[in-house]
Structures are given as structure tokens and as C-alpha cells.
KOLVO-52899 format. One line per 8 residues: number of its first residue (from 1); their letters; for each residue x, y, z of N, C-alpha, C. Coordinates in steps of 0.001 Angstrom, whole numbers, padded with zeros to 6 digits. Each point is the difference from the previous one (the first is absolute). Layout:
N
NUM> A> X/Y/Z/X/Y/Z/X/Y/Z ~ ...
***
This chain:
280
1> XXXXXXXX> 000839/-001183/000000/-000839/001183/000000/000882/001242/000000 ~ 000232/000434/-001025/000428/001808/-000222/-000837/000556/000008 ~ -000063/001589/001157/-000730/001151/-000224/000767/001256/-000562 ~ -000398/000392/-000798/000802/001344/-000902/-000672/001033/000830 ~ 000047/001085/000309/-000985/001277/000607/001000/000778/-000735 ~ -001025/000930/-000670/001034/001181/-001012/-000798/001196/001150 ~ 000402/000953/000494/000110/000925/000799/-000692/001178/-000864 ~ -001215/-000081/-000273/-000810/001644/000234/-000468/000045/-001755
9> XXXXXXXX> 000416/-000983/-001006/-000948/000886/-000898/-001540/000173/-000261 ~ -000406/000927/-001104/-001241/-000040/000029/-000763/-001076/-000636 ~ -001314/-000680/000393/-000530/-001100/-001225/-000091/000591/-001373 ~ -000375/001252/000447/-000285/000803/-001584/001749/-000104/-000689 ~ 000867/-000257/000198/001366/000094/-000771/000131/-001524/-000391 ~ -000656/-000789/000848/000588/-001931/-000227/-001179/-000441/-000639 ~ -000694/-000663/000604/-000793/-000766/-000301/-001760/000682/-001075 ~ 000285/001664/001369/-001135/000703/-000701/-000266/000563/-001122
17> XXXXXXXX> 001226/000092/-001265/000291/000625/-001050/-000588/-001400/-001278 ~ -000800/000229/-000595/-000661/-000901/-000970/001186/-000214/-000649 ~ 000854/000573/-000547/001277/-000251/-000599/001258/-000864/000625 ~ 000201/-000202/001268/000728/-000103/000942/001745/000058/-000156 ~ -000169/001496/-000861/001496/000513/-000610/001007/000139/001195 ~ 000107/-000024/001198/000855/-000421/001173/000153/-001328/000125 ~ -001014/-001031/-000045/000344/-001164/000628/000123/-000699/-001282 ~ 000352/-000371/-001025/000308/-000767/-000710/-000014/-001399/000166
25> XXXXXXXX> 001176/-000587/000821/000390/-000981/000412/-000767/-000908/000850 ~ -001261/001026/000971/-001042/-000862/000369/-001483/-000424/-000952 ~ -000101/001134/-000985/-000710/-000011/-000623/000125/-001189/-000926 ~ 001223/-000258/-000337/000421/-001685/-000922/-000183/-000761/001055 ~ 000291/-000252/001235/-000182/-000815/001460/-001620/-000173/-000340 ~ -000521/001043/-000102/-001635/-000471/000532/-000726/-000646/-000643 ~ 000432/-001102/-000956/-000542/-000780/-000602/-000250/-001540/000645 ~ 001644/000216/000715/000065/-001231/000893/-000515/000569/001686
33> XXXXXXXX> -000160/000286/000229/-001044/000622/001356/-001010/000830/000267 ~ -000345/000167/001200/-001212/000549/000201/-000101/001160/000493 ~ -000727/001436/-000309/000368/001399/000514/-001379/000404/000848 ~ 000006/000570/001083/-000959/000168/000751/-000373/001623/000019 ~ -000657/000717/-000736/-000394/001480/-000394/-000775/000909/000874 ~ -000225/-001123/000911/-000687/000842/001656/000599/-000123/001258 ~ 001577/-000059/-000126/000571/-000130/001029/000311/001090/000881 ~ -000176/-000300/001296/000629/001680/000954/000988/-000551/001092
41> XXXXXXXX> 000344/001632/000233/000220/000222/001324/-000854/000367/001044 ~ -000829/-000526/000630/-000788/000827/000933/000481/000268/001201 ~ 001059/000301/000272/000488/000469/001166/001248/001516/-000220 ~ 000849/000269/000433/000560/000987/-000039/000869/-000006/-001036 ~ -000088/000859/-001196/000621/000088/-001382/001289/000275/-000117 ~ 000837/-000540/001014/001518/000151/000217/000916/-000856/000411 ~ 001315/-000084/-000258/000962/-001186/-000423/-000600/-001520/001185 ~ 001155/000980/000929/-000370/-000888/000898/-001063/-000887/000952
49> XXXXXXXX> -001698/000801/-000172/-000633/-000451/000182/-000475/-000736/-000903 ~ -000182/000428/-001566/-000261/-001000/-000622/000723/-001465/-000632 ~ 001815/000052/000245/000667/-001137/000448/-000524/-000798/000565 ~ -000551/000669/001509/-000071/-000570/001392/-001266/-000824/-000758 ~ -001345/000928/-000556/-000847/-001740/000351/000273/-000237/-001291 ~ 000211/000059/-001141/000836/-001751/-000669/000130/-000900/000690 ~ 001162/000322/000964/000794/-001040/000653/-000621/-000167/001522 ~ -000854/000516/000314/-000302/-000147/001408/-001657/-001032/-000384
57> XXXXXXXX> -000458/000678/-000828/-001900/-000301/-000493/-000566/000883/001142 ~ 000173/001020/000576/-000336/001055/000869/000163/001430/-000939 ~ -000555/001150/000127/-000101/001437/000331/000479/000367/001379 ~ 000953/000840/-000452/000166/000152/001682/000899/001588/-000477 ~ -000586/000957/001218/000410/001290/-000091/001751/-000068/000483 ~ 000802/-000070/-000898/001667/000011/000417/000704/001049/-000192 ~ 000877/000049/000515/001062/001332/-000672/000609/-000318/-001277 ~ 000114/001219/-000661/000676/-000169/-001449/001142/-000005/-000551
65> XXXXXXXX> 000896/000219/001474/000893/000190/000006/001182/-000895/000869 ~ -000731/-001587/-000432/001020/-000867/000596/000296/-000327/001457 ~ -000661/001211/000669/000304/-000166/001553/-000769/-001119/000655 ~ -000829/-000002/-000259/-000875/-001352/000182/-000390/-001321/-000182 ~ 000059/-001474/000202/000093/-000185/-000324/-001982/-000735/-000106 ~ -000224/-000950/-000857/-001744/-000793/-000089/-000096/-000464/001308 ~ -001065/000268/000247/-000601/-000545/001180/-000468/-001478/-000218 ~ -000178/-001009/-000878/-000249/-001061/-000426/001326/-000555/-000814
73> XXXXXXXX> -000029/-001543/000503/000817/-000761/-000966/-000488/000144/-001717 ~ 001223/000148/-000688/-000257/000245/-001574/000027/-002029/-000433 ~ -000452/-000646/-001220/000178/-000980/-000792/001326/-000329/000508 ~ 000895/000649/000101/001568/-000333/-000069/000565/-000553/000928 ~ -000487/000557/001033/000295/-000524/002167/-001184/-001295/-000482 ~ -001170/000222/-000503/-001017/-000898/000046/000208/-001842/-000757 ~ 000528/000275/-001216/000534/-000569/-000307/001018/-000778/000341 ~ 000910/000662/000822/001277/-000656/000545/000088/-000894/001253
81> XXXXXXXX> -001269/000594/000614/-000428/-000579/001345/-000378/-001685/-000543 ~ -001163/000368/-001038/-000688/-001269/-000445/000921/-000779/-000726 ~ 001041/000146/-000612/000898/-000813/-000385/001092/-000629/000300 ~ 000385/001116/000969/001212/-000699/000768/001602/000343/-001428 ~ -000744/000603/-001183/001724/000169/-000342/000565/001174/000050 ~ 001408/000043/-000547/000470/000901/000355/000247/001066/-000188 ~ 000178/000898/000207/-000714/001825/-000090/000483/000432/-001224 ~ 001202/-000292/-000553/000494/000309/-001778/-001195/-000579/-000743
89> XXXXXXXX> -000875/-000944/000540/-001277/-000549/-001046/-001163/001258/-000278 ~ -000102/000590/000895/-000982/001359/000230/000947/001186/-000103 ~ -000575/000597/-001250/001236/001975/-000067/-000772/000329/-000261 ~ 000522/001310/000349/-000330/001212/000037/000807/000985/-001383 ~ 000123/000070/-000664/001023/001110/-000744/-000830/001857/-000781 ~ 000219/000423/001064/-000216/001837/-001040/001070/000978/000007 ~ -000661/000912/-000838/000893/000985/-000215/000130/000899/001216 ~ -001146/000204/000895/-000521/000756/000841/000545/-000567/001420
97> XXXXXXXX> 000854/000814/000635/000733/-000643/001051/-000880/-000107/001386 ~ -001239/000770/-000194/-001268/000399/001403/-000202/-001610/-000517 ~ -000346/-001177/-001056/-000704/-000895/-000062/001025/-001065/000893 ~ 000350/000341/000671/000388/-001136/000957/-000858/-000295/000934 ~ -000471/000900/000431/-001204/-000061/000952/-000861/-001357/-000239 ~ 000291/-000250/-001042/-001409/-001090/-000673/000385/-001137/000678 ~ 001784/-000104/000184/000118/-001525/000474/-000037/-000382/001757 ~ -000750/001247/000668/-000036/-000042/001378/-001604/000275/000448
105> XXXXXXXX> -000367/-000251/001193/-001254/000277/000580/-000173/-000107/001161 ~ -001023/000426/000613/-000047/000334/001574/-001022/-001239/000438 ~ -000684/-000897/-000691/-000663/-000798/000433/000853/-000985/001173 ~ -000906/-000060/001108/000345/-001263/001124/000721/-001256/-001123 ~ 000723/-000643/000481/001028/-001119/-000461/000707/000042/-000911 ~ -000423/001384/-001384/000516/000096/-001289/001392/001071/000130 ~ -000048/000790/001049/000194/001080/-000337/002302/-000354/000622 ~ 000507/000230/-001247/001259/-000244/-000092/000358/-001652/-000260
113> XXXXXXXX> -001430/-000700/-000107/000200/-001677/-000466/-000272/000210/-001668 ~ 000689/-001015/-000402/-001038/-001036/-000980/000341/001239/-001778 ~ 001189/000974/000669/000526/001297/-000991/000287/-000456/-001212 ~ -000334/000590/-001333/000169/-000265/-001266/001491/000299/000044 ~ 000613/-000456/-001480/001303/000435/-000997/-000461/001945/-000060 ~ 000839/000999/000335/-000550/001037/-000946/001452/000504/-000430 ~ -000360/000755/-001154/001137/000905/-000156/-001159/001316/-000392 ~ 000314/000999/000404/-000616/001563/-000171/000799/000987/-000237
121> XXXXXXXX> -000040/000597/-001027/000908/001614/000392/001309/-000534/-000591 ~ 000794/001475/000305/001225/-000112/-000514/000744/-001026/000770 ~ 000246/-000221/000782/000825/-000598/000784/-000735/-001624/000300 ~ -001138/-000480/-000393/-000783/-000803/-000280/000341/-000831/001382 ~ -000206/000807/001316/-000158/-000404/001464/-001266/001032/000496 ~ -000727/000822/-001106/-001247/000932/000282/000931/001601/000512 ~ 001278/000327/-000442/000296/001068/000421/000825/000876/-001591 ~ 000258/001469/000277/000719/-000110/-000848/-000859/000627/-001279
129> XXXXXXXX> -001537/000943/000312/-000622/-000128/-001450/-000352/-000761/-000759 ~ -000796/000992/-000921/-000972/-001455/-001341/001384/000159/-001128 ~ -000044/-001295/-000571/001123/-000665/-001281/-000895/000284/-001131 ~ 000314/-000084/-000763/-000290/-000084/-001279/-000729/-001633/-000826 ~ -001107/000258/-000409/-000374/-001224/000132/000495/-000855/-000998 ~ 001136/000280/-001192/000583/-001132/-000431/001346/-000151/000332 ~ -000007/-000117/001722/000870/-000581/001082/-001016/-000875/000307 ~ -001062/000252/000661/-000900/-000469/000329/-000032/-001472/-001150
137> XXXXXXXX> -000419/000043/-000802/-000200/-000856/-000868/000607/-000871/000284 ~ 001506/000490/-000721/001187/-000932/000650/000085/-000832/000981 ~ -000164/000659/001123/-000155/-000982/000958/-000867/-000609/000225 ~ -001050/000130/-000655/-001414/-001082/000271/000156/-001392/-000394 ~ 000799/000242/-001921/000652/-000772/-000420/001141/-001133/000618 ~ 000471/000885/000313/001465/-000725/000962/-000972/-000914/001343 ~ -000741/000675/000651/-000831/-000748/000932/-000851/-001343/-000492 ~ -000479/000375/-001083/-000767/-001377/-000647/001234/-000838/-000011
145> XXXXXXXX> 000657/000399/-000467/001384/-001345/-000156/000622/-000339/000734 ~ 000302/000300/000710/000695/-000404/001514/-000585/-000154/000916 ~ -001368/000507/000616/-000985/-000224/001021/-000554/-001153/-000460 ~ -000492/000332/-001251/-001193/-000526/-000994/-001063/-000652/001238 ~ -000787/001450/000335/-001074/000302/000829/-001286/-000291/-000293 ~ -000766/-000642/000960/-001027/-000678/-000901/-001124/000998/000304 ~ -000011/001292/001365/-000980/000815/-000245/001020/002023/-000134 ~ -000163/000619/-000946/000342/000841/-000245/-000170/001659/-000285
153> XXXXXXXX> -000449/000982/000692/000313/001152/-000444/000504/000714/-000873 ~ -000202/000790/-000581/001319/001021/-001106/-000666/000977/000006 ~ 000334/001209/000629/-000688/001438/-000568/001094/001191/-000304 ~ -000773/000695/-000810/000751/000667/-000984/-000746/001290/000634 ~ 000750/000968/-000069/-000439/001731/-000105/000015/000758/-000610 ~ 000515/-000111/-001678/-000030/001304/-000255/-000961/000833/-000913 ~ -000532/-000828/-000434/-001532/001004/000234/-000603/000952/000786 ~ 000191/-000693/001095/-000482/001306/001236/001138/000857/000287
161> XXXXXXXX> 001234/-000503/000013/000911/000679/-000003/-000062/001623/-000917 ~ -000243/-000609/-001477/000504/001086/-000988/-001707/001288/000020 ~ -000846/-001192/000264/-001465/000941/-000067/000356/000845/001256 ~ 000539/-000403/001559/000388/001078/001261/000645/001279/-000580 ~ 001121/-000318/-001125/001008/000676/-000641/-001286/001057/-001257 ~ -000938/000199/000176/-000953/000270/-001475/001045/-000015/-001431 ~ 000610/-001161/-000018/000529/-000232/-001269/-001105/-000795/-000611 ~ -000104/000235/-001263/-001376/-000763/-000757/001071/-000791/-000803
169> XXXXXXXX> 000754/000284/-000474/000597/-000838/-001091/000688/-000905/000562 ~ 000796/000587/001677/000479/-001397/000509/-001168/-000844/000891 ~ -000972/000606/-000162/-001268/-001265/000953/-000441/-000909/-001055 ~ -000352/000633/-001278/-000253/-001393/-001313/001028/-000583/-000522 ~ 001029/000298/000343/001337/-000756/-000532/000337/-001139/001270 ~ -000276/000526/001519/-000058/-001019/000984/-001245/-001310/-000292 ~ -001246/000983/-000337/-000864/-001281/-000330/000269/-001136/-000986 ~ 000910/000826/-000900/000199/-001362/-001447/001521/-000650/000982
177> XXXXXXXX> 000778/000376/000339/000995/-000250/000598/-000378/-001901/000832 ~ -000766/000932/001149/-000843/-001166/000629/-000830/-001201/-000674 ~ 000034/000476/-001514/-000800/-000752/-000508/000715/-001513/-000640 ~ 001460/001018/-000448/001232/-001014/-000500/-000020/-000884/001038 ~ 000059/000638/001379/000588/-001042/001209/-000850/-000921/000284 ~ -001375/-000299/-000277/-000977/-000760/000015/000490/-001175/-001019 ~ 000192/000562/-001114/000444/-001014/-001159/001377/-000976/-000094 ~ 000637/000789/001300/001677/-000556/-000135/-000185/-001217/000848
185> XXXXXXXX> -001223/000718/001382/-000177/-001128/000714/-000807/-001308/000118 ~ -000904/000215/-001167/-000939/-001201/-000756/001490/-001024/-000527 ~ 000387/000823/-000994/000635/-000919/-000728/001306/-000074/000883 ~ 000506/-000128/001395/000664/-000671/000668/-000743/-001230/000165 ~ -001526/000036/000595/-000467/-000940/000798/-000372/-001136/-001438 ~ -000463/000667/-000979/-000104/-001234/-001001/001319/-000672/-000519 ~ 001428/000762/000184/001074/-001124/000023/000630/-000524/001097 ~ -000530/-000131/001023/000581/-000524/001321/-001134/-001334/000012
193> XXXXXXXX> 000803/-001283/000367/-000640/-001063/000344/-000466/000153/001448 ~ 000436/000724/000527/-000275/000022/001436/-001821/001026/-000008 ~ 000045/000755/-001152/-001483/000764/000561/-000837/-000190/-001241 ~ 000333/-000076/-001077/-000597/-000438/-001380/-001038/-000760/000512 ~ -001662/000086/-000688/-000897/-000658/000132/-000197/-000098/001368 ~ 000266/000403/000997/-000327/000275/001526/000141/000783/000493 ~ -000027/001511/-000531/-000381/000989/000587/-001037/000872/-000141 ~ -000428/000853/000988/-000892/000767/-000515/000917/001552/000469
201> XXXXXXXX> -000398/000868/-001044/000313/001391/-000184/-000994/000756/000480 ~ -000395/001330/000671/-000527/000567/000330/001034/002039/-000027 ~ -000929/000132/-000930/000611/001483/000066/-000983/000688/000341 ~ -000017/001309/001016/-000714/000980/000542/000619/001133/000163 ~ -000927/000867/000646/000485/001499/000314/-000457/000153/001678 ~ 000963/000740/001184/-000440/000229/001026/-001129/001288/000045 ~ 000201/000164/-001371/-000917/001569/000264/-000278/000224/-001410 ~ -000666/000916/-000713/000225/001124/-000970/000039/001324/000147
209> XXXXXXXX> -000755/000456/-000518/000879/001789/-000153/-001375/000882/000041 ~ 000040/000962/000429/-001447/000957/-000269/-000039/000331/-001332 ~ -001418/-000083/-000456/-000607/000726/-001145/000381/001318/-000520 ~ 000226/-000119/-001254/000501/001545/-000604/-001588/000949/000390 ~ 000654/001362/000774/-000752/000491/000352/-000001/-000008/001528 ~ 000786/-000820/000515/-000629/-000152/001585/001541/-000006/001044 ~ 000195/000666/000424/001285/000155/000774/001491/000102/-001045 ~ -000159/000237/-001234/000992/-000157/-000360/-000129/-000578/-000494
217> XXXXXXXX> -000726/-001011/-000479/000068/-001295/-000712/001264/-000408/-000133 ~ 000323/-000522/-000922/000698/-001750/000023/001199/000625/000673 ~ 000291/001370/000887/001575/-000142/000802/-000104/-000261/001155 ~ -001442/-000408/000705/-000151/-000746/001082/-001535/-001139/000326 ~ -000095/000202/001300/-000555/-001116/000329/-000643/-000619/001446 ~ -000835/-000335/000604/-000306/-000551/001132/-001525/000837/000701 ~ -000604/000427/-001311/-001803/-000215/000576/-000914/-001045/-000544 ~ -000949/000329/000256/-001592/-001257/-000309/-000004/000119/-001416
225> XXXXXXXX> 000853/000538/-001042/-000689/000248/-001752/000630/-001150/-000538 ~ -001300/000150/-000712/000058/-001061/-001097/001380/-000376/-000623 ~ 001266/001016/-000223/001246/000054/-000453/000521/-001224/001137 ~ 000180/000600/001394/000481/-000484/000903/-000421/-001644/000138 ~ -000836/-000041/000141/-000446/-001120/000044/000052/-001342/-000683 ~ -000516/000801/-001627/-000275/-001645/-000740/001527/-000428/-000457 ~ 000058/-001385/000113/001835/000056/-000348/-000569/-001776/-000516 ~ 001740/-000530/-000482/000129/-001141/-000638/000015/-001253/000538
233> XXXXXXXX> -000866/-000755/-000808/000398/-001157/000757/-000272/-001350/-001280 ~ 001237/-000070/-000324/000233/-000762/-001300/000692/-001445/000400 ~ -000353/-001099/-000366/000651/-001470/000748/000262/-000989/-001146 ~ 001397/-000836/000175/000118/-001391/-000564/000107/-000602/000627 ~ -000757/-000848/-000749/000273/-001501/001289/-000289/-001219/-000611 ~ 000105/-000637/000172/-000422/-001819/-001003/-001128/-000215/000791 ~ -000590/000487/001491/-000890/000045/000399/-001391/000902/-000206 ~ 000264/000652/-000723/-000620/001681/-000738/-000141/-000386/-001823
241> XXXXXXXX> -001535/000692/000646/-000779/000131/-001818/001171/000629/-000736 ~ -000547/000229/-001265/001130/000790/-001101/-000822/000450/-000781 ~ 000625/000928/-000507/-000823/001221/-000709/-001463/000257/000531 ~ 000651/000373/000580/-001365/000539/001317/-000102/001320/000420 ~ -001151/000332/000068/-000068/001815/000639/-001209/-000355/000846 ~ 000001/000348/001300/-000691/000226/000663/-000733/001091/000769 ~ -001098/000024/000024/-000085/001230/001056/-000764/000002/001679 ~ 000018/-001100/000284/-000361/-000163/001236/001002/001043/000620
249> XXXXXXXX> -000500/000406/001364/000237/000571/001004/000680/-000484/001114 ~ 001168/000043/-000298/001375/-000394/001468/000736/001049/000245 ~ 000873/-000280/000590/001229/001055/001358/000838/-000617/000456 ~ 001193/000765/000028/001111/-000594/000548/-000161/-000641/000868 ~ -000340/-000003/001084/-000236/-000849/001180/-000481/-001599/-000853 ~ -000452/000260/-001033/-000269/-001859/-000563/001215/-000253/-000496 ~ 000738/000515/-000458/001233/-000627/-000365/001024/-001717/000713 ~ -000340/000876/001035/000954/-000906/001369/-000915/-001062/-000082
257> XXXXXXXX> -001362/-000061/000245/-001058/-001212/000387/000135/-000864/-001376 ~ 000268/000738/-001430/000214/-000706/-000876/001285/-000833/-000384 ~ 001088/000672/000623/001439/-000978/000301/-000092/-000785/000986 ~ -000706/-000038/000742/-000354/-000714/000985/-000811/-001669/-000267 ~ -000853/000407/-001003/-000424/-001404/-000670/000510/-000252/-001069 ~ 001101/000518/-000414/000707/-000342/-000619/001187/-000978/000082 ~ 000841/000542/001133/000884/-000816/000783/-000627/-000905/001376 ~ -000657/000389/000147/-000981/-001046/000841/001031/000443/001354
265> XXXXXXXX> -000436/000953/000368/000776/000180/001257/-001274/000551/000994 ~ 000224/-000052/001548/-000790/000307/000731/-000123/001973/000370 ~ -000810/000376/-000179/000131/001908/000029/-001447/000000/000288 ~ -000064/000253/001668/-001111/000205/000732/-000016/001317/-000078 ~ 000700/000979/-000003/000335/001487/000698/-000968/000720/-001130 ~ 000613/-000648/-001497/-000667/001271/-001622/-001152/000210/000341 ~ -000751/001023/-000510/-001167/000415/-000198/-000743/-000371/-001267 ~ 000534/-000110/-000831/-000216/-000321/-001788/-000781/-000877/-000127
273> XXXXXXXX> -000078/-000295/-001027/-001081/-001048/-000807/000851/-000500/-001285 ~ 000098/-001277/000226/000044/-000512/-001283/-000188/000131/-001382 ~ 000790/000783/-000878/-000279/000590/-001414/-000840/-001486/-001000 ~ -000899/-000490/000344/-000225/-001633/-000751/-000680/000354/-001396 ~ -000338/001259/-000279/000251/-000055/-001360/000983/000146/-000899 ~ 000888/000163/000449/001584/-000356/-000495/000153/-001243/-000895 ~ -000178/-001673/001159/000059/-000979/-000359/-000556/-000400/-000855 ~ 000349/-001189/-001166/-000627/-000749/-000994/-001187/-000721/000872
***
């Protein structure tokens, strides 16, 4: 199980553009998987909270700024508990050095047990600033091969990065950017015997961006609009329809409950629901 989270663009730039002149590379992908066109965030439209429930299957009001860490075990502690292997099997890898937070929690028995692989940030110990995300890449790469992790993270920033920056030309050049890195990392997993035909892919967004017109549009981010909110949620899997568009109504918080019956692991804590129109 790989999760991609691309950090802040808008649906209207990926998935929402009838043309889908940014995403290319998923747009040839979506023949072999299934795209879900009513997906949200319903909780707080910013990094770290919307990291947090991915990986937690909770909403939970956090700081954004790394100081904090989830109040709930994420898939990753959850996972590790229920399996018993060993913590290079579960990573963590972003560009964003605050996403360390993800591999810790304050829950009774979890909290400093049961810790993922991470590398974050420059210094990829969570200190040190955000890297550049084809470092990032790199090492995700290097992690599949040497960990070769059977549940996984990868998030990328610079989308939100360059839209914070109101660069327009470097926020759609981050989106196609991100889009290559989607494609580099398919076609790792379809030549590796180790994940070929047994994985599932999952790419998302922790957030999107406000509506042109509304705070600035696309150079920020983190109210109730429609911008903010609706974001991606595109999947492969040998377990997952193909050429599929859906529009049922899910949220991050289902994510986790859906890796969850996936890997068949025990995760009492999520809040989510099972994405089961996904499955064949």
C-alpha cells in the first residue's frame, strides 16, 4: 500500500479541468483505475491537519506547525502493532519536515510505541526545513528498495509551496511536476517483483486552495469553500474497478478504514468508512 498526498492543489487544476492539461500521466493511469469526483476534506483545510486524518481516520483540530503531535494512533503505529514487523516495513517519507509528527501520538499505549520508518525535511530526522520534492522522490525510491515497505507514505509540497509563493507558473509547473512523480512511481512498482500486481496506489491532496475570488485564491487556503475542500482521490489496485469515475460521497477520514480492509489489520481508533465502492 503506497499513499502519494500532493500538498494543496486545486481540483479545478487536476482532475477538475475537462482537458486534464496538468495531469497527463494520471489521465493515461485512469483507464486502469478508479477516480472518485466527490472527494473531501471535511475538517481543517491545512497540511497538517489534513495529513493527520489520512493517517489517523480522525479530524482533529492540530497545530500547523509541527509542534504537535495526533492525538490518535495513525495506520502506521496501527499496523505495526498488528503485525509485529519491523518499523522500516511502515514509512513515512516528505518533503515537509513538520510531517514527522505523523509518525508519533499521544494515545494511551501508542504513544512513542509501535513508530514508523520516516524521513522528513532536509535533514530527513523532521528538522532542518522543507527539501525539494525531487529529493523527496529519491528517497522514496531508495526506501522502496531497501526497506521495501509494505505500508507507505510519500508527500510532496510544492504546489502549496509555489501557490504560498503567488507564483502561478511555478504552482502549474509543480502540479505537472507531481504528476511525472506519480508516473516514475507506478512504473517502479510495475517493475519490481516485490510490489507488481500487489499493490494498491492511492494519490490525494491534504487540502486544496480557495476559489479565484475568495481570499486570494489559489495563493492560499484553509476555509469551508468549495476550492478548499474538494480534492483527489484517484486509486490502483488489482483490488479496484478500472476506468472508473465515481461520485459517491467520502473523506479523508475513509481512507485509513479503507487500508485497513485492505491489509486486514485491526484499527479500532479511525472514524472512516470503508470506500466499498472502490472494489470490483
Amino acid at each position: 500500500m503506497i499513499i502519494v498526498a500532493i500538498d494543496g492543489p486545486r481540483y479545478s487544476e487536476t482532475w477538475g479541468d475537462p482537458l486534464r492539461v496538468n495531469i497527463p500521466i494520471r489521465d493515461s493511469l485512469s483507464a486502469y483505475g478508479v477516480l472518485l469526483t466527490n472527494f473531501r476534506n471535511l475538517g481543517e483545510t491545512r497540511t497538517i491537519p489534513g495529513h493527520t486524518a489520512i493517517c489517523t481516520g480522525n479530524y482533529q483540530s492540530i497545530a500547523n506547525d509541527g509542534s504537535q503531535i495526533p492525538d490518535y494512533p495513525s495506520i502506521f503505529q496501527e499496523w505495526l502493532k498488528s503485525t509485529n514487523e519491523l518499523n522500516t516495513k511502515s514509512c513515512i517519507v516528505g518533503s515537509k519536515d513538520k510531517l514527522r509528527v505523523l509518525s508519533n501520538c499521544l494515545y494511551p499505549d501508542y504513544q512513542d510505541h509501535y513508530r514508523p520508518f520516516f524521513n522528513c525535511g532536509v535533514n530527513g530526522d523532521g528538522t532542518g526545513g522543507y527539501r525539494a520534492d525531487s529529493i523527496t522522490l529519491e528517497i522514496a525510491l531508495n526506501t522502496l528498495t531497501v526497506n521495501q515497505p509494505k505500508l507507505m507514505l510519500i508527500a510532496f509540497k510544492d504546489p502549496d509551496y509555489f501557490g504560498h509563493q503567488s507564483d502561478s507558473i511555478g504552482y502549474i509547473h509543480a502540479i505537472r511536476k507531481t504528476d511525472e512523480y506519480i508516473g516514475v512511481i507506478w512504473n517502479y512498482i510495475q517493475n519490481s517483483s516485490n510490489y507488481k500486481d500487489k499493490t494498491t496506489l492511492i494519490v490525494t491532496n491534504d487540502h486544496g486552495r480557495h476559489l479565484d475570488g475568495i481570499s486570494g485564491g489559489y495563493t492560499s487556503h484553509g476555509d469551508n469553500c468549495e476550492g478548499c475542500r474538494h480534492i483527489e482521490l484517484f486509486a490502483l489496485s488489482p483490488d479496484f474497478k478500472r476506468n472508473v469515475q465515481l461520485n459517491t460521497g467520502y473523506d479523508q477520514v475513509d481512507i485509513s478504514a479503507t487500508i485497513r480492509e485492505l491489509l486486514h489489520f485491526s484499527f479500532d481508533t479511525g472514524k472512516g468508512e470503508v470506500m466499498v465502492d472502490l472494489f470490483r
